[in-house]
N, C-alpha and C positions, 0 to 999 in steps of 0.2 A: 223730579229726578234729583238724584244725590251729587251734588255740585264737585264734591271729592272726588268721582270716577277721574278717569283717566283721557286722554286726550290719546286718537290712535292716528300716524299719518304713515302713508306707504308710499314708494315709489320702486321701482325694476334696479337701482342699485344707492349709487352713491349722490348721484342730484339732488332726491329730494331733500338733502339735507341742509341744502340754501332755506326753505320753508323751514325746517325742522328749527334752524337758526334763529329767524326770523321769529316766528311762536316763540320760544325758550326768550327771547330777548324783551316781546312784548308783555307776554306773559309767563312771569318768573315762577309764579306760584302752581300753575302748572305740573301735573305730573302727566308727563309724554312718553307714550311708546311708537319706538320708528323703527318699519319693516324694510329692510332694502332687501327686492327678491334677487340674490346674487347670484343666482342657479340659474335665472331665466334671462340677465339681460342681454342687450337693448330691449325693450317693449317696441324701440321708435319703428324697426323693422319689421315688425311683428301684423300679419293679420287682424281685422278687427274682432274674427273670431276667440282666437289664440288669447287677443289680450283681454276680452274681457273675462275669457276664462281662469288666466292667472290671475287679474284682478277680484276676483270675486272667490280667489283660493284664500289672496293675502286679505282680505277683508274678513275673510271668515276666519280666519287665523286670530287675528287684531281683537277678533269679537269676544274671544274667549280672556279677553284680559278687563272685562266689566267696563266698554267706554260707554262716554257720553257725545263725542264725537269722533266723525273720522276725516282724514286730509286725507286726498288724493293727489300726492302731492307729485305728480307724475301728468305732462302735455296730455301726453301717447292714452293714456288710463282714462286722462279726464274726458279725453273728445271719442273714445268708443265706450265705456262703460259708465262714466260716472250717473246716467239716469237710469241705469238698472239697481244700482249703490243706493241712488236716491231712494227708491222706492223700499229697497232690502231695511235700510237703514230707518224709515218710517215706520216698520213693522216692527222693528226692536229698540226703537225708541232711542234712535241714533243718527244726528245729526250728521250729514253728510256734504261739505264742500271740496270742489275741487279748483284749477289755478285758473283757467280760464276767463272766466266771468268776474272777478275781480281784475285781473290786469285790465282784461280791454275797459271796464267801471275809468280806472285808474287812466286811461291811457286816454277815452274817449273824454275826462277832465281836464288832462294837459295839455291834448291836441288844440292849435288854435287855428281853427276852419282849415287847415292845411289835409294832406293824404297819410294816412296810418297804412305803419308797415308791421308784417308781423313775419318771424322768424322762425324756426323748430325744426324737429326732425322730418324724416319723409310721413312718418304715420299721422302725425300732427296738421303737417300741412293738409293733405291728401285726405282726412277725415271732416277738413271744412268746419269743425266747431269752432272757430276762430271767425271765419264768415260768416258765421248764423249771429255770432253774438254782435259782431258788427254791428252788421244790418239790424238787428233789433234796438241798439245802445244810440246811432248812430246812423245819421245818413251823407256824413263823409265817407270820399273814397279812401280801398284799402288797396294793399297789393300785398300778396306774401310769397314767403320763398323759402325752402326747405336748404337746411345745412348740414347734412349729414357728417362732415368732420370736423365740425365744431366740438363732439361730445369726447372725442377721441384727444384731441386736442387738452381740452381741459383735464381730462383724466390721466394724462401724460405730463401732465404738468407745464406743457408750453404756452403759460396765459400770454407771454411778451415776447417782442423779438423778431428779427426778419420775416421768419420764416410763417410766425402765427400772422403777422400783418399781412405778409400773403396771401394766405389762406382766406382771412376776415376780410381784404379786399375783393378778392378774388368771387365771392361771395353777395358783397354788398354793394361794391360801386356800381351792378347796372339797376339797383331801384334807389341809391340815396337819392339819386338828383330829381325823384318822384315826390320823396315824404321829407315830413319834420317829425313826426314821432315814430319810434320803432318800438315794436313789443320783445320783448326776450321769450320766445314760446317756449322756450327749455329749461327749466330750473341746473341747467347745467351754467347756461349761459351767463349769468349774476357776474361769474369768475375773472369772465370776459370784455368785463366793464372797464378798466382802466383803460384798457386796448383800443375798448371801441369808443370810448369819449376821446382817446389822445386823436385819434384815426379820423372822427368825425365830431368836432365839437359843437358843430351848431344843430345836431341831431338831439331830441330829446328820448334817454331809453326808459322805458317802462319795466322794471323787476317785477316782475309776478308773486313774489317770494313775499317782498314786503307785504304785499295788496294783497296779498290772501290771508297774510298771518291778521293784518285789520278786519280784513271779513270775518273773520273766524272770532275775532272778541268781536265783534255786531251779534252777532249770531250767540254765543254765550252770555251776552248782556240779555240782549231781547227774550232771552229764556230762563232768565235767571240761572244761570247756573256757572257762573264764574267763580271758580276757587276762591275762597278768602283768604286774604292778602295774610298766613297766620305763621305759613311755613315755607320755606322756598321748595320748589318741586322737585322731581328727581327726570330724570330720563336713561329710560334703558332703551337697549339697541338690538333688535336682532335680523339676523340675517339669513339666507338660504345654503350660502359658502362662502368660501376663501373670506375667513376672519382677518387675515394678517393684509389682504389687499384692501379691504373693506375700510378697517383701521389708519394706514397710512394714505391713501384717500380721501376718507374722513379728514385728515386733520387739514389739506389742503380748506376744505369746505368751512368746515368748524373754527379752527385756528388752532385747535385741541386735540388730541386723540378721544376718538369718541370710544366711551368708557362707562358702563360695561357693556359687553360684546354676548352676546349668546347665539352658538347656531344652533338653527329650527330644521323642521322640517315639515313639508305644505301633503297636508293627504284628500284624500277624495272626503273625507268627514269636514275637513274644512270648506269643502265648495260646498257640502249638502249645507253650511250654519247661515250663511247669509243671503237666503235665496227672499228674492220680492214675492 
């Protein structure tokens, strides 16, 4: 495989681009294209039908830009569709990771014999991929709990302040006094990290973001097909709508206006492109 392809990661809007970050950051040389479907979000409320239907829209999508890999850089995505991805992705000779299985890696490292907790949206919770990989990483206890206005939150801009400590309590205090490590199941959540170390310090959080952008060069090393180090990479952005939300959004995430912007559009030829 031609190590120059492209790196393709998706997610339902502006989250994934805590990953998108993370990648761009480890590996500079990189050339990344990032799909946020902005026509369909949340994913997190979504059916497992529905999502892995969009999933496997924005994947075929992705595919037509000659990757070598793809991030499912989305909870909601990873825990209903990512092993149908897997297998699409084997057949076109495209690597496929999604966030999961690297945090809990990540988490089940840090945890020290104590209870893991894991956080996300309703789909996330309620799809149990977070419990399979437990149990298989690990035979410490977990507990998880779904946070539905967390993503709202951060997309609103209230990472700090009475009212998000609230909310972040409101939320957490009936399992902290259960765990010492907590997972971030939302690539929204990263945002939410000053808050939630001021709130709980002797809590240890697991970012997903960072822990899959490391999977993701494992996985380019062990295939040889990591970019050489010759030119810095590029990354284009596109989206399904509202470029001007998308944008100012982005820059909470990024620290940047993410730049350039292009809106797509998802058709039934893109769900026929990436089928297992």
């Amino acid at each position: 495989m031609n190590p120059n392809k492209s790196i393709g990661i998706f997610d339902s809007g502006v989250g994934g681009l805590t990953v998108c970050k993370a990648v761009r950051s480890l590996l500079p040389h990189e050339n990344i294209i990032y799909l946020g479907d902005t026509a369909r979000v949340p994913y997190g409320s979504r059916s497992a039908q529905t999502v892995v239907q969009y999933a496997q829209m924005v994947a075929g999508h992705l595919s037509r830009y000659d990757l070598k890999a793809l991030v499912v850089a989305c909870n909601t995505a990873t825990t209903w569709a990512l092993e149908l991805l897997q297998k699409a992705g084997s057949r076109y000779n495209i690597k496929v990771i999604g966030v999961i299985e690297p945090g809990v890696k990540s988490a089940v490292n840090q945890n020290n014999n104590g209870t893991i907790g894991v956080i996300g949206t309703e789909g996330t919770i309620l799809g149990k991929a977070y419990d399979r990989a437990l149990q298989q990483h690990t035979s410490a206890p977990f507990v998880t709990r779904s946070c539905p206005l967390f993503v709202p939150l951060v997309e609103e801009g209230w990472l700090s302040g009475p009212i998000t400590e609230s909310i972040l309590r409101h939320y957490l205090d009936p399992i902290i006094p259960q765990i010492n490590t907590l997972i971030l199941g939302c690539t929204h959540y990263p945002l939410l990290l000053p808050s939630l170390e001021s709130i709980y310090p002797d809590i240890t959080f697991v970012d997903s973001a960072q822990s899959t952008a490391l999977e993701l060069k494992k996985v380019l090393v062990e295939h040889n097909i990591e970019k050489s180090a010759q030119s810095i990479g590029e990354t284009k952005y596109l989206v399904t709508d509202n470029l001007e939300r998308f944008a100012n959004v982005g820059y909470r995430f990024l620290g940047y206006h993410p730049n350039p912007i292009s809106h797509i559009n998802l058709t039934a030829d893109d769900l026929r492109r990436f089928l297992p």
